[in-house]
C-alpha positions in Angstrom: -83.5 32.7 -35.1 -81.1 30.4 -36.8 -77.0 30.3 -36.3 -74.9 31.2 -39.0 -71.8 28.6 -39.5 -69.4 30.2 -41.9 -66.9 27.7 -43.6 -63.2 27.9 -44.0 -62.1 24.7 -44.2 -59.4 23.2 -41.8 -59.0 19.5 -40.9 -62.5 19.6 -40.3 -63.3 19.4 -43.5 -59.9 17.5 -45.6 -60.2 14.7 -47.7 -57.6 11.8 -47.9 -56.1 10.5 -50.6 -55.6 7.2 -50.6 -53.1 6.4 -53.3 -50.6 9.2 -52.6 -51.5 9.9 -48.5 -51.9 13.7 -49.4 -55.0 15.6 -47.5 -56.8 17.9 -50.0 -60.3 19.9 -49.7 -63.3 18.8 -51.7 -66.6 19.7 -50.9 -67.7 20.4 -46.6 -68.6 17.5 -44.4 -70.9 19.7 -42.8 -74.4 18.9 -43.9 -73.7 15.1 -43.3 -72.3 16.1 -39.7 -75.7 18.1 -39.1 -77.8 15.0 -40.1 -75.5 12.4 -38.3 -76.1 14.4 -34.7 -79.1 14.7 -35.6 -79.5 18.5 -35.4 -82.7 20.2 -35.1 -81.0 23.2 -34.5 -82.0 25.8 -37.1 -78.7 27.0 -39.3 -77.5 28.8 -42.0 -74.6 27.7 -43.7 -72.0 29.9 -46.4 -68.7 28.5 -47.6 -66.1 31.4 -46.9 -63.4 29.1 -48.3 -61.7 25.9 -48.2 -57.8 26.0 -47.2 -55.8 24.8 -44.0 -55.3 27.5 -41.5 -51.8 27.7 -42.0 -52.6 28.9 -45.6 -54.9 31.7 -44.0 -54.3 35.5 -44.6 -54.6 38.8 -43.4 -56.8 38.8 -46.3 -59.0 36.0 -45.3 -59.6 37.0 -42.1 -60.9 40.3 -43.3 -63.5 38.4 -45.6 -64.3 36.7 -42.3 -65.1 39.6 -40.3 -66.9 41.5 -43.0 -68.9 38.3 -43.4 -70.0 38.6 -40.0 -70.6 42.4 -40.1 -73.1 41.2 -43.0 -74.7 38.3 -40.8 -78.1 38.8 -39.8 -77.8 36.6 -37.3 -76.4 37.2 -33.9 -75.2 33.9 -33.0 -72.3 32.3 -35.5 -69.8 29.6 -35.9 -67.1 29.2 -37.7 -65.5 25.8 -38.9 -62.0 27.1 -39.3 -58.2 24.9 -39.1 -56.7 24.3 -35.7 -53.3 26.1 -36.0 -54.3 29.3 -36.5 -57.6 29.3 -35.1 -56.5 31.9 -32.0 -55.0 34.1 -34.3 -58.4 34.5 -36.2 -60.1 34.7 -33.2 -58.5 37.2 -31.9 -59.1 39.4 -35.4 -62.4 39.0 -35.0 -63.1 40.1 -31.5 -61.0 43.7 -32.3 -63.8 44.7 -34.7 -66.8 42.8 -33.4 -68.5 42.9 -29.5 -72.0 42.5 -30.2 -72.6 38.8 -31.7 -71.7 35.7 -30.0 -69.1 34.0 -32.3 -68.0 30.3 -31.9 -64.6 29.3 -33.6 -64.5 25.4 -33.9 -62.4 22.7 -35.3 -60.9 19.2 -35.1 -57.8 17.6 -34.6 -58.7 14.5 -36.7 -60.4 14.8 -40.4 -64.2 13.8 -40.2 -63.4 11.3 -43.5 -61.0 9.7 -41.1 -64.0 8.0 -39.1 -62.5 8.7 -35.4 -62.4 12.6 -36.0 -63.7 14.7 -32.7 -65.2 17.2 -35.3 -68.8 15.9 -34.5 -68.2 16.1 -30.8 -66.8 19.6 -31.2 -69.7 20.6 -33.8 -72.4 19.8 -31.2 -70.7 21.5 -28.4 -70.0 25.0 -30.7 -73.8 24.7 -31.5 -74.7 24.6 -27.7 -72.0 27.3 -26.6 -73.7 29.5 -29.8 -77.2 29.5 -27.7 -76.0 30.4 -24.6 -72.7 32.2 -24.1 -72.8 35.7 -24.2 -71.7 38.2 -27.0 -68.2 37.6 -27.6 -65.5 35.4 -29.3 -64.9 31.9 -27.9 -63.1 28.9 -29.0 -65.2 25.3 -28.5 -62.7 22.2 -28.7 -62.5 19.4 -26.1 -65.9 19.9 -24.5 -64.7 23.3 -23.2 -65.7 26.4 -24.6 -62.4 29.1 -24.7 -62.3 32.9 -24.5 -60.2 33.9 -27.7 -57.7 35.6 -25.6 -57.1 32.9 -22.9 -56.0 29.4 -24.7 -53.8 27.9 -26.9 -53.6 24.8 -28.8 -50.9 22.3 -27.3 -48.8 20.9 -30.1 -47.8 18.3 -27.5 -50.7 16.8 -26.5 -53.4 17.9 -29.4 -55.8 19.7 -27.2 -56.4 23.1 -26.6 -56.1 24.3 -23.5 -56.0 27.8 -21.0 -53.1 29.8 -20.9 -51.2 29.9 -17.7 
């Protein structure tokens, strides 16, 4: 069965504007991200939205769970902004317990060549396959249970609470 990657946008997936520095949101980095790591994982990919986490609602999240509720599939990923990924996560695993969910992100936009989004992408597609049902967070090479990390502001990795 394939993986379902929902899309919500977050640096993962930000533009750059060249002429006035501004970061913006165009059209997902995704399918080139797939083919660059050379994927032969099946997927199934839906665009949710495209806004920085910080701009996400109570609202959006809801769209994100019942997006899941809909999924077919039991294994997911979502691309979704680094700031508020927790908080999302943490939505999520209040309503849903069955599927294996996979929040992941990146620190640096993929445009911007040295972006850890591709490393991150391949490791939420291996942590989709094998953890069981529940909501994690894959940044860093680690795979995080949505209740037990944080991102550090300081450093710009997530990392386990206490």
């Amino acid at each position: 069965m394939s993986i379902k990657i929902f899309l919500t946008g977050g640096t993962f997936d930000k533009e750059y504007n060249e002429l006035d520095g501004y970061l913006f949101f165009k059209d997902t980095h995704l399918p080139e991200m797939l083919r660059l790591g050379r994927n032969r994982v099946p997927v199934n990919t839906e665009t949710l939205m495209m806004i920085d986490s910080l701009e996400m609602t109570e609202a959006d999240r809801a769209l994100i769970i019942e997006s899941i509720y809909k999924s077919t599939e039991d294994r997911i990923i979502i691309t979704h902004g680094t700031d508020t990924m927790v908080e999302t996560a943490q939505a999520i695993a209040k309503d849903i317990t069955t599927k294996t969910i996979v929040l992941v992100g990146a620190m640096i936009p993929y445009k911007f060549g040295s972006s850890d989004g591709l490393f991150n992408l391949g490791t939420a597609l291996a942590f989709s396959q094998t953890l069981p049902p529940g909501v994690y967070i894959a940044m860093n090479g680690h795979y995080f249970n949505h209740d037990n990390c944080r991102k550090n502001k300081q450093n710009g990795y997530f990392e386990t609470l206490g």
